[in-house]
N, C-alpha and C positions, 0 to 999 in steps of 0.2 A: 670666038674666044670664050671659055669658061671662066665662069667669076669666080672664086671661093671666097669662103667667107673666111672672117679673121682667123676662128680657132684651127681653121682647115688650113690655112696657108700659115701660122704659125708652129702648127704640128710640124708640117711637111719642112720646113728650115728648119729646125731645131734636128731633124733625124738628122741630117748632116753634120749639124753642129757638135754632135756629139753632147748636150746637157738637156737637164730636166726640163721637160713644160709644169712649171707648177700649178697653171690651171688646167691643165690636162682632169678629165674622172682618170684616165687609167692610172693606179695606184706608181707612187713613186719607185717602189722596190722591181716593179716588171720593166719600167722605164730604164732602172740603171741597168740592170741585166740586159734588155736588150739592147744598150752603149754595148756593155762589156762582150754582151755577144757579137755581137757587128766588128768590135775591133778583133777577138781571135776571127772569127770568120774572114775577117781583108787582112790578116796576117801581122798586125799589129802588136799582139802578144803571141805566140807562137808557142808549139808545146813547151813544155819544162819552163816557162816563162813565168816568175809571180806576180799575180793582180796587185794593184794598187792598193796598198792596207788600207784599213778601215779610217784611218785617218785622213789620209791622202782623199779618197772618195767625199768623206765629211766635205772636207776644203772643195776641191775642184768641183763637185755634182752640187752641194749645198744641199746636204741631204743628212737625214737624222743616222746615228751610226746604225742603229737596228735596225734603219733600211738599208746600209751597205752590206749590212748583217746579212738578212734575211732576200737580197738580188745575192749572192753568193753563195746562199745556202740551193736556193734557186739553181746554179748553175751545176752545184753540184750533184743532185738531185738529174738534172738534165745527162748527165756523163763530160761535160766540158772542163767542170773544174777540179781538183782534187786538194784536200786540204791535210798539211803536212804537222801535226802537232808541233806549238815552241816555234813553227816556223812559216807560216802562210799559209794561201791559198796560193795554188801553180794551176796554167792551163795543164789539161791533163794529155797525156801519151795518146796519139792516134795510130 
């Protein structure tokens, strides 16, 4: 049986959980992105689908909004998300 240690075996629950390791080094903003990317990826937002506003992420991740900001500036950069002026951020057309 392998041991892990605390930070190891709290990373690895938390990826399921879907929420932030706040003692994580990996920065907060990569962490939400890769929620957000995991949920389009298992079909949970779907194209034409819009992400969770910047408010909505505040509350639910506990996360500063420039980090919602900047994991969706993130995805869009990636080709996943696309950001529709006056109107959101949508997964984007595959």
């Amino acid at each position: 049986m392998v041991s892990l240690g605390w930070s190891q075996a709290s990373r690895l629950s938390n990826v399921s959980d879907d929420q932030i390791d706040q003692l994580s080094p990996e920065p907060r903003y990569l962490q939400l992105a890769a929620i957000l990317r995991a949920q389009i990826e298992r079909g949970e937002l779907q194209s034409g689908n819009a992400l969770p506003s910047q408010a909505t992420m505040v509350q639910r991740y506990g996360v500063a909004r420039m980090t919602a900001s900047r994991a969706v500036r993130l995805l869009v950069d990636e080709g996943l998300v696309v950001i529709v002026p006056g109107m959101g951020a949508f997964v984007a057309r595959r």
